[in-house]
C-alpha positions, 0 to 999 in steps of 0.5 A: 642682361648678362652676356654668356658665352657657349651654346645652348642645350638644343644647338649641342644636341642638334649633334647628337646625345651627350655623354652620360656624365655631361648630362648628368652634370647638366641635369643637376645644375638645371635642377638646381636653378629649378630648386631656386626659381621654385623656392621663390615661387616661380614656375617656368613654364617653357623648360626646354633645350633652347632655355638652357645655356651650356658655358664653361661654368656649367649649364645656366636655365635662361628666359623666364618670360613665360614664367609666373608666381604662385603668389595668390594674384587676381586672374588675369584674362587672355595672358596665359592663353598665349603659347610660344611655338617651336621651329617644329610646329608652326601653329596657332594654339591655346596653350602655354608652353612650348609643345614637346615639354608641355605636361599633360596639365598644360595641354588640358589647360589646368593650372601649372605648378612646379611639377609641370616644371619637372615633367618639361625636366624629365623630357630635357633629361631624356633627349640629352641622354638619347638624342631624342626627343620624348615624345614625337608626332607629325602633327601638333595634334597626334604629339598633344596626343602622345604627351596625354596617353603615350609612354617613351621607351625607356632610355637605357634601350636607347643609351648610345655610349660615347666613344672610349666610355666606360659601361654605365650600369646606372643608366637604369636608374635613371630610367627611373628618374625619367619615367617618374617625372614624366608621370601623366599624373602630377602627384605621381611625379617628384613632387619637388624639385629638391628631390629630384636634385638629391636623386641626380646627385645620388645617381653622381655620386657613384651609389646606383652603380651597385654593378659593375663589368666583368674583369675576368675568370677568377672574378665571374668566380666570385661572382658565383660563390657569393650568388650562392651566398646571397641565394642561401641567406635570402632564403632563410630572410624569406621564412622569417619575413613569411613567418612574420607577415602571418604574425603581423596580419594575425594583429592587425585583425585583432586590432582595430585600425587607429587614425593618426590626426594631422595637425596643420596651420594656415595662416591669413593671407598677406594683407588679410585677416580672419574676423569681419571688416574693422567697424563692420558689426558683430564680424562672422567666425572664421569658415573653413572647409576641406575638400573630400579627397583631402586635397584643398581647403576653402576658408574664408579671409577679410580682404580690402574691408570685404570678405573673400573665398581663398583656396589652399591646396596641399603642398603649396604654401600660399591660398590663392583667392577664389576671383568673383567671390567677393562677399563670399561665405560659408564654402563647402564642396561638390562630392568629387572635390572639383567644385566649390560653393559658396553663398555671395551677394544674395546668391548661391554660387560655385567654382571650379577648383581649376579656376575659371568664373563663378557660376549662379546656381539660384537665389539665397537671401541669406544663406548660412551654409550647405551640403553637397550630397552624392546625386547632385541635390544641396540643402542649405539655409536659403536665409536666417529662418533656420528652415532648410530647402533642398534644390537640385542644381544643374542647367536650373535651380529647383524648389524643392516642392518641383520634386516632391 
């Protein structure tokens, strides 16, 4: 391993909040090693001060021994319920991660993605700048609680200026930064850490501080004169945007919404192929389904001679197989996009989409495809017969005669 020298972010800390253009250099390098751990699809899952080295070359991100690969891999039971528990809290948890920098997502028990990564950066980002942590609590349990539904106070009520510095107006910005990625809601949050690093070097490169202190009489002065300036123009601006919009929405009424088409490819899974196993017969076509918010697509992909459910959800760039649903056919999904069902091995299954195992739903022989209406009810084709059967999921499956 290699041998550094310094001290890291939670012993410098453990003196106080850094000043702002040591933690913004900080924040940046973290984002950047974050960039590259994610571009080569790893998350790190434990983000926080102890994993972040501070040397004379600059702030180096350490221990990726709870780290993974959003590689598609068979899950495998037991390893990712092991949490690792800071000096703070000694408990015996469930979770993943180390409780002050879990997101909400961890703490559920959801799968984490590199935006788990940049809400555990939002709280790293926090306590340089403040000295504070994020999010508090006296018990393990009301700090969960506070990670799920409280909202830190914004930093720049918080700021201390080291000794001799100079106003930082920015700091606003980054209330911003922070408060989005400590967003609850992973898709409200930066979804990249590449953007997140652009915004910091942004905030570096002196463009927010679009403010600056005041230096005297004559220029609190010009500051007026030009206030009235800016005032007179943005009022003219206004009437013609005003002016405008009336024109715009007038338009919009007399012309009929258009939908744009989204292209898109997916290819197979590394070593699958799409097609029925080689020497298998006839094969079956290519099934695909997309989830009813849009958000996940469920296709079905030869695998080691056998055909397999494989999930893609947007935003990332590889599927992941669906474990249990060997010999799996014809996916569609669950009305709120949190279920996918699918016919394997004589049986009509589903799954959740956050993982966990297939659940039985009832017998299906042959089952050649389905949907899943609004008040729990599927219909599908139990066999090749062409008859469709209505069945009523739940503790049981019904026939459809029960509910005559």
């Amino acid at each position: 391993m290699e041998f550094l020298e310094g001290q890291t972010l939670a012993q410098r800390l453990a003196g106080g909040a850094l000043p702002f253009d040591q933690a913004l250099q900080y924040s940046i390098q973290v984002a950047d090693a974050l960039d590259k751990a994610h571009r080569s699809s790893i998350v790190h899952r434990d983000l926080k001060p102890a994993n972040v080295m501070l040397t004379k070359a600059g702030a180096k991100l350490l221990d990726f021994g709870l780290a993974k690969t959003t590689a598609p891999v068979v899950a495998a039971s037991g390893l990712s319920m092991m949490p690792t528990t800071p000096p703070g809290v000694t408990a015996q948890g469930t979770i993943l991660g180390t409780f002050q920098y879990m997101a909400p997502e961890q703490i559920e028990g959801l799968e984490a993605d590199a935006r788990t990564d940049i809400f555990a950066f939002g709280a790293l980002l926090f306590e340089m700048l403040t000295g504070k942590t994020a999010f508090e609590g006296k018990t393990r349990a009301r700090l969960l609680g506070a990670i799920l539904k409280d909202e830190p106070p914004p930093v720049s009520t918080l700021f201390q200026r080291a000794e001799g510095e100079r106003p930082r107006p920015d700091i606003q910005t980054m209330d911003r930064i922070i408060s989005t990625c400590l967003a609850k809601d992973p898709d409200d949050r930066w979804q990249s850490a590449r953007d997140l690093l652009r915004e910091l070097k942004w905030v570096a490169s002196g463009a927010a501080s679009d403010v600056t202190p005041d230096a005297g009489p004559a220029k609190a002065g010009r500051h007026v004169r030009h206030a009235r300036v800016a005032w007179a123009v943005a009022s003219v601006l206004g009437i013609a945007l005003v002016a405008a919009a009336v024109i715009a929405v007038r338009h919009l009424r007399e012309t009929p919404p258009r939908a744009d088409a989204i292209q898109f490819t997916i290819p197979a899974p590394e070593n699958s192929h799409f097609g029925g196993p080689p020497g298998g017969g006839t094969g079956t076509a290519t099934q695909l389904a997309v989830s009813p918010d849009g958000r996940h697509i469920a296709f079905v992909a030869t695998s080691q001679d056998t055909f397999v459910v494989w999930l893609r959800s947007a935003g990332m760039l590889v599927a992941r197989p669906i474990p249990g649903s060997e010999d799996g056919s014809f996916p569609f999904w669950s009305p709120d996009s949190r279920f996918v069902a699918f016919f394997a091995r004589g049986k009509l299954k589903k799954v959740l989409v956050t993982g966990g195992p297939p659940i039985v739903l009832c017998d299906a022989p042959a089952g050649r495809g389905g949907t899943w209406n609004a008040d729990n009810s599927i219909v599908f084709a139990p066999a090749s017969t062409g008859v469709l059967q209505t069945r009523v999921w739940g503790r049981r499956c019904a026939d459809a005669s029960d509910h005559a």
